[in-house]
C-alpha positions as CSV (number, residue, x, y, z in Angstrom):
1,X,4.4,19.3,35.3
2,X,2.1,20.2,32.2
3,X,2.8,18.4,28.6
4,X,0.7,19.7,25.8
5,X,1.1,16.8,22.6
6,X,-0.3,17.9,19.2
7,X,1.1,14.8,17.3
8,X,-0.3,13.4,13.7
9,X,-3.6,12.3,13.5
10,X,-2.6,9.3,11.0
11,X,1.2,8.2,11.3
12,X,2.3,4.8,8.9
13,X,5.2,3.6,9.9
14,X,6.7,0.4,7.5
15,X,7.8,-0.1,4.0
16,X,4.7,-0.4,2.8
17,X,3.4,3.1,4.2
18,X,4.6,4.7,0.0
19,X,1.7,2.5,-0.7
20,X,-0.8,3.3,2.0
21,X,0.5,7.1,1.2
22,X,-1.0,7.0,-2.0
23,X,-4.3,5.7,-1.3
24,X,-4.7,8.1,1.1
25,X,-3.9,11.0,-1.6
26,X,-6.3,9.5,-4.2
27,X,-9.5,10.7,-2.5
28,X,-8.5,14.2,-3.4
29,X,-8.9,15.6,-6.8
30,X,-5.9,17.9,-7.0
31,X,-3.0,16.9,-4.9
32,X,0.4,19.3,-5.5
33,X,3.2,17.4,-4.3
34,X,6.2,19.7,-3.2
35,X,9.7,17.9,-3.5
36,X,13.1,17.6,-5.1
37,X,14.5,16.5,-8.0
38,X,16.0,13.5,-6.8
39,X,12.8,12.3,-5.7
40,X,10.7,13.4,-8.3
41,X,10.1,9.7,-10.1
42,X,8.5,8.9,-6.8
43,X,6.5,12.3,-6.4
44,X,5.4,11.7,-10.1
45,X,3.1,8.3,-8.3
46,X,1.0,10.3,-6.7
47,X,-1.0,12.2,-9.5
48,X,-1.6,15.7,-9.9
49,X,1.0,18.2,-10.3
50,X,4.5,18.2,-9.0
51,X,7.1,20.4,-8.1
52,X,10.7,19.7,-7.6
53,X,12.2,23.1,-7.7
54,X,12.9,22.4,-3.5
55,X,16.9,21.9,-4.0
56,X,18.4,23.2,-0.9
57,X,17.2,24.2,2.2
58,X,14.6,26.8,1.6
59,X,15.1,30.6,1.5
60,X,12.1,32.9,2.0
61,X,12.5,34.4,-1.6
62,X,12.3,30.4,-2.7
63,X,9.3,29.6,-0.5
64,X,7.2,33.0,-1.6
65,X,8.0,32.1,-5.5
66,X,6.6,28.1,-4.6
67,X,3.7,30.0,-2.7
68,X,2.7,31.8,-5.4
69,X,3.0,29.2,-7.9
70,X,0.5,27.2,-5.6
71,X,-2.3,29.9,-5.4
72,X,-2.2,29.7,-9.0
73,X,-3.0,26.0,-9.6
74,X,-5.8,25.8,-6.8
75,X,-4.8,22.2,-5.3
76,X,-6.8,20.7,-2.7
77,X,-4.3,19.0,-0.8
78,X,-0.8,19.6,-0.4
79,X,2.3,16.5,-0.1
80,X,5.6,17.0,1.5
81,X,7.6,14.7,0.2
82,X,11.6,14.5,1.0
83,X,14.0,15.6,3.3
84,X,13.3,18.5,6.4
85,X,13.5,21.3,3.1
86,X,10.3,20.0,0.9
87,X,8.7,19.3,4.5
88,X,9.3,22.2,5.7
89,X,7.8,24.5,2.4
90,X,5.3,21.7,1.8
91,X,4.1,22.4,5.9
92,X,4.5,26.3,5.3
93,X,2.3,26.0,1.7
94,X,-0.4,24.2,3.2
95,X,-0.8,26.8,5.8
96,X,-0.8,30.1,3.3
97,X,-2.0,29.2,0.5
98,X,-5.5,30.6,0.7
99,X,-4.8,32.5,3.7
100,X,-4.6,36.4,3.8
101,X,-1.3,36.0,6.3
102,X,2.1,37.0,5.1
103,X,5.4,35.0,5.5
104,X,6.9,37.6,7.9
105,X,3.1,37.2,10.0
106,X,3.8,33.9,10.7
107,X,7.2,33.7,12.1
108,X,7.6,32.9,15.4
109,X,6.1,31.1,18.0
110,X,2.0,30.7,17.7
111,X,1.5,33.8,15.2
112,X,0.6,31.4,12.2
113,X,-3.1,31.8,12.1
114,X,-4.3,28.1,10.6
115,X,-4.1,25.9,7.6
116,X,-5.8,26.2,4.6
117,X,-5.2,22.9,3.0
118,X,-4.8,19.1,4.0
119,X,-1.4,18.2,4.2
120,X,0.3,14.9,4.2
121,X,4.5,14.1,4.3
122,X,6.4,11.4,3.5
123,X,10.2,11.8,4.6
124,X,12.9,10.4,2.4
125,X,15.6,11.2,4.6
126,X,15.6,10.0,9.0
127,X,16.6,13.1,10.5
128,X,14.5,16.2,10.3
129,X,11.2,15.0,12.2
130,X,9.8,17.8,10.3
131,X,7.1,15.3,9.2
132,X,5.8,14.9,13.2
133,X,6.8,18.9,14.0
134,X,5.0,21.6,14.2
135,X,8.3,23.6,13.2
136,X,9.4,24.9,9.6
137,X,12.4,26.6,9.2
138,X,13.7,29.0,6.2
139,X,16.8,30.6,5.7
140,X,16.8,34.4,5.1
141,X,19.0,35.6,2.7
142,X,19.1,39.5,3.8
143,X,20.7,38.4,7.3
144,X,21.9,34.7,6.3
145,X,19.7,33.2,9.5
146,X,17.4,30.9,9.9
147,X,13.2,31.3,11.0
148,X,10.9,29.5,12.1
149,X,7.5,28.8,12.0
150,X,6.3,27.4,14.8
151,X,2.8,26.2,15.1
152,X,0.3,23.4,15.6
153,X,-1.5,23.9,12.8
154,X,1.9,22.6,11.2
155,X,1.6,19.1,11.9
156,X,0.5,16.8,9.4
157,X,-2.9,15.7,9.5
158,X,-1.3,12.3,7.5
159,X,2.4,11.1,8.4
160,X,3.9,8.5,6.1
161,X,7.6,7.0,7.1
162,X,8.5,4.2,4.1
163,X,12.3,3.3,5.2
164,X,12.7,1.8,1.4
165,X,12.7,5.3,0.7
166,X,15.7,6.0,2.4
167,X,17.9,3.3,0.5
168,X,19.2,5.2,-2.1
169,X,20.6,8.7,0.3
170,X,24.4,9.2,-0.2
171,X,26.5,8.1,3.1
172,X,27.1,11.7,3.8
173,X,23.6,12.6,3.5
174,X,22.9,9.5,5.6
175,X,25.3,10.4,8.3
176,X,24.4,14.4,8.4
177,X,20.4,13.7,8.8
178,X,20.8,10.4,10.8
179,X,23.2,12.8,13.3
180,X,20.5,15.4,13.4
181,X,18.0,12.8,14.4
182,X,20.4,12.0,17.5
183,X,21.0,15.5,18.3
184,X,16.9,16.0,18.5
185,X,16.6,13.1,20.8
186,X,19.8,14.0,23.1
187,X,19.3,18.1,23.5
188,X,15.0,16.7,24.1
189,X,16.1,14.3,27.0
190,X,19.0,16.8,28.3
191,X,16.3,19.8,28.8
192,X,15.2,22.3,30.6
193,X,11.8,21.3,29.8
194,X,12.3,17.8,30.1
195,X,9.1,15.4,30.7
196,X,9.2,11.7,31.2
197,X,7.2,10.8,28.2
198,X,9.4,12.6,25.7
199,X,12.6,11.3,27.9
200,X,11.4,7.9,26.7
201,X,11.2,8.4,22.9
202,X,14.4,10.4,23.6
203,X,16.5,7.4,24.6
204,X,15.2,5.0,22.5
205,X,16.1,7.3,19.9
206,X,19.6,7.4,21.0
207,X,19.9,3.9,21.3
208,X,18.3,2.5,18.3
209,X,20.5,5.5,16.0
210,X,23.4,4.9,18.0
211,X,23.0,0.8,17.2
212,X,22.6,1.7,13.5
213,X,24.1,5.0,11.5
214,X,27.4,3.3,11.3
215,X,25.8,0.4,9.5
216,X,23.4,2.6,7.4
217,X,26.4,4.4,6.6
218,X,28.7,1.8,5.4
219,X,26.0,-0.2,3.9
220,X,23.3,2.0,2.1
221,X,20.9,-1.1,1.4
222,X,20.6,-2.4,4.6
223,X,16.9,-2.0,5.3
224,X,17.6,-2.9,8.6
225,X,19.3,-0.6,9.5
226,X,17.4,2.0,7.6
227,X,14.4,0.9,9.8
228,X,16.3,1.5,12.6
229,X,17.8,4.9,12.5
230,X,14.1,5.9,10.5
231,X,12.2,5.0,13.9
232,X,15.1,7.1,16.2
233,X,14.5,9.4,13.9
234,X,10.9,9.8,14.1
235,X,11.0,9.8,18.2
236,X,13.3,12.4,17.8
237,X,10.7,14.3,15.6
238,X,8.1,14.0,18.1
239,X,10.1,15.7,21.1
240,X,10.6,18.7,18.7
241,X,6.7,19.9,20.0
242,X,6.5,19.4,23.4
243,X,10.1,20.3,24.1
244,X,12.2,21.1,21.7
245,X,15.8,21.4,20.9
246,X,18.7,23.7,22.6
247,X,22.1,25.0,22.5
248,X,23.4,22.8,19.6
249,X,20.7,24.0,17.4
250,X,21.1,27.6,17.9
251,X,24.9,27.7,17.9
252,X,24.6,25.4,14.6
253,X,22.3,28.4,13.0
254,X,25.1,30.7,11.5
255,X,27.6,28.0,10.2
256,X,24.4,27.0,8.1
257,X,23.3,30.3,7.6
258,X,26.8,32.0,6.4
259,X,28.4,29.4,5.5
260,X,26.1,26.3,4.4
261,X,27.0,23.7,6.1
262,X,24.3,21.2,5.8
263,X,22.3,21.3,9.3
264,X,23.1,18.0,10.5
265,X,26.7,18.0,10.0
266,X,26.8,21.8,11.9
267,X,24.9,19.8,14.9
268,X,27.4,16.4,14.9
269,X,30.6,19.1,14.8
270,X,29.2,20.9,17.8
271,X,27.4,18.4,20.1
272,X,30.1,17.0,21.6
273,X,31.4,20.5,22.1
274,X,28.0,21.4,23.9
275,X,27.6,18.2,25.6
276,X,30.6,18.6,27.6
277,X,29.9,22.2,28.6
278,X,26.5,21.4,30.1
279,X,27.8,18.2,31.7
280,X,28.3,20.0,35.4
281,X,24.6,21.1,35.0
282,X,23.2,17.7,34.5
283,X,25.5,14.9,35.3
284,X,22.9,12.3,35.9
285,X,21.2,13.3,32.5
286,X,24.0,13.0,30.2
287,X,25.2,9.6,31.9
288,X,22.1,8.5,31.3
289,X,22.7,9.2,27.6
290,X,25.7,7.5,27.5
291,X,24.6,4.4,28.8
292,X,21.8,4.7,25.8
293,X,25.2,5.7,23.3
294,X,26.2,1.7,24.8
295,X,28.8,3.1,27.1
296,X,29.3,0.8,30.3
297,X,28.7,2.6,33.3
298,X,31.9,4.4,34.9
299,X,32.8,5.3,38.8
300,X,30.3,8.1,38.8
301,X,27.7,10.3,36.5
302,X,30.6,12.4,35.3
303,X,33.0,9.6,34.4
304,X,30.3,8.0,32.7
305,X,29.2,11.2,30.9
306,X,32.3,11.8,30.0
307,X,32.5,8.1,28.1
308,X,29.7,8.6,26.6
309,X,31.3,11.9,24.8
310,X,34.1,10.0,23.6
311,X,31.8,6.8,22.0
312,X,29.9,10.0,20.5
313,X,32.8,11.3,18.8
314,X,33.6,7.8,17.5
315,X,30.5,7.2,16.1
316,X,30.9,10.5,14.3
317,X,34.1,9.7,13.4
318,X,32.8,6.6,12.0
319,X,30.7,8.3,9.3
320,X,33.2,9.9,7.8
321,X,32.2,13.6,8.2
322,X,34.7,16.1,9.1
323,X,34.8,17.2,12.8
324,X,36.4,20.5,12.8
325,X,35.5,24.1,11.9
326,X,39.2,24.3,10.3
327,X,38.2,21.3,8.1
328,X,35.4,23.3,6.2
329,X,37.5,26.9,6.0
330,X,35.1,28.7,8.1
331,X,38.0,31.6,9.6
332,X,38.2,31.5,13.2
333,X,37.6,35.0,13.3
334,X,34.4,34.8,12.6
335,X,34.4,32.9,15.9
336,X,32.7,35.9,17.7
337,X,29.8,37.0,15.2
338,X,28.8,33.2,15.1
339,X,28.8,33.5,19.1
340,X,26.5,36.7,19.2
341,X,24.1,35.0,16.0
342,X,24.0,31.7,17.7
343,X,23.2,33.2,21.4
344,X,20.4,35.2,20.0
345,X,18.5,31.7,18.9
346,X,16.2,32.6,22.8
347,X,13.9,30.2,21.8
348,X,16.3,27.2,21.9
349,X,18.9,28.6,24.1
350,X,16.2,29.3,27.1
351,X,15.5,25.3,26.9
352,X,19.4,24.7,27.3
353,X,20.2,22.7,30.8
354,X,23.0,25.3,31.2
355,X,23.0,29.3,30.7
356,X,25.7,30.3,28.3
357,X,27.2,33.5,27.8
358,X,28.8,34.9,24.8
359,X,32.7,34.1,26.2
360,X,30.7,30.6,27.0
361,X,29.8,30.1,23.0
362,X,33.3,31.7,22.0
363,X,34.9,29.0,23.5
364,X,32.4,26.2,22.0
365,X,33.3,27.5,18.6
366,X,36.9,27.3,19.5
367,X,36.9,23.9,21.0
368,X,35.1,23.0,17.4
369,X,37.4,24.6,15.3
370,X,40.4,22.7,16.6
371,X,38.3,19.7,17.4
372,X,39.3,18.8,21.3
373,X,36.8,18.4,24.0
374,X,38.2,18.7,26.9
375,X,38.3,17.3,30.2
């Protein structure tokens, strides 16, 4: 077994880290802080310029527009600060923006060359890890799918986590991100690349989100609970390197792509869905996540597994989102483009515990769009 880590150099955890965030920022002259407009009061703290024009996940015509528009003002450090979408552009920003590369260079797995700029990100939402990744994903419009950049030289050399921050996200928001954050740590712990180092940030992730989203949910100001689901999240974020997500993610592509569904709501529709299809390949693995979900242990790994499904679709159930495909009016015969776009995601379907093929995904997107899981 080989595990390569590339985590961040300087990661504050704690609400005080908005505080330690911005002392680290003053020692540069020219910081451009990359956001949204909802958090651009708190952006405004840090000096220097800022730009909120990051409202929605970011397409590649937004991201070479906010390029531009930094090569123009020359900063000398670049802040992330927000949910996975100003990461993500912030991450991607840092790396161009006196390089000679292109956008289109970059995609992919290792083609980004380096990073031009110190960067430093401060989450607002607990769900994206993208401020512990060395992934940043765009949407692009000409095909409606998402890229990635995957790279290194994408991790932050400064990590700030302030759960205070989190305190004012809508419950939906709360519940989409905080069950993106449990989809990282499941599909990182049921892997084909699996290690036992990232198996144990895995199911501490599960358990301390599972413990807490319904709470953060139903009672935004708990800080508590913010805490919680903040430090599942960022375990989660740190299994996106060295392993990496699977089938969920890729199949959960398309419906963001075509149809915008926000990321972590595609994920909570179609775990379950996903789950229970690669239960017969690793029984032991996804008993083992139920028992972290706070299922009791059944007669055997399946029985078990199979609990642990069922308190999963509770807890989704809890936060309100909707759980079937027919629920957001995506027509179910789109069913079999959304198959062949989702099965062409290779670099997270090779990590999935269980090969699928295209009658394989059909039948996921089915089992979604009526909302049964069965067995």
């Amino acid at each position: 077994m080989r595990v390569v880590l590339q985590q961040v150099p300087k990661l504050v955890f704690g609400v005080d880290a908005l505080a330690a965030a911005r002392e680290f920022v003053a020692s540069y002259a020219r910081p451009l802080v990359i956001t949204s407009p909802s958090n651009r009061a708190t952006a405004a703290r840090f000096g220097g310029v800022v730009d909120d024009s990051t409202r929605s996940e970011p397409t590649v015509a937004h991201f070479e527009a906010l390029l531009a528009s930094a090569q123009e003002l020359q900063p000398d450090v670049i802040v992330g600060l927000g949910g996975g979408s100003p990461l993500d552009a912030a991450k991607l920003v840092a790396a161009l923006c006196n390089s000679s590369q292109t956008f289109s260079e970059a995609l992919g797995i290792g083609n980004l060359k380096g990073r031009t700029l110190p960067l430093v990100c401060l989450p607002t939402t607990a769900g994206t890890g993208s401020e512990v990744s060395p992934n940043a994903v765009f949407l692009d419009e000409s095909d409606a799918m998402k890229k990635a950049v995957i790279s290194p030289f994408l991790v932050p050399d400064a990590t700030f986590i302030d759960p205070s921050l989190m305190l004012t996200v809508p419950p939906a928001v709360t519940a989409a991100t905080g069950l993106d954050a449990l989809t990282h740590c499941i599909e990182a712990y049921a892997n084909n690349f699996s290690n036992p180092l990232v198996d144990t940030w895995a199911l501490d992730g599960i358990r301390l989100i599972a413990g807490a989203l319904g709470t953060a949910v139903r009672e935004p100001n708990n800080l508590k609970a913010r805490t919680q689901v903040a430090l599942g999240s960022l375990y989660g974020g740190l299994g996106l390197g060295p392993v990496n997500t699977a089938a969920v993610h890729a199949l959960s592509y398309p419906l963001g792509g075509r149809f915008h569904i926000p990321h972590g709501h595609a994920n909570a529709i179609l775990l379950p869905h996903v789950m229970r299809f690669n239960l017969p390949a690793a029984p032991e693995r996804y008993a083992t996540i139920a028992l972290a979900l706070g299922v009791e242990r059944q007669g055997d790994h399946e029985a078990t597994a199979l609990a642990g499904i069922g308190a999963l679709w509770r807890l989704i159930s809890e936060t309100c989102l909707e759980m079937r495909l027919s629920e957001l009016r995506i027509p179910e015969s789109e069913i079999p483009s959304l198959a062949a776009a989702g099965l062409s995601v290779t670099r997270l379907m090779k990590n999935n515990p269980r090969p699928m093929t295209h009658q394989d995904a059909e039948e996921i997107y089915r089992s979604a769009f009526a909302g049964r899981v069965d067995g």
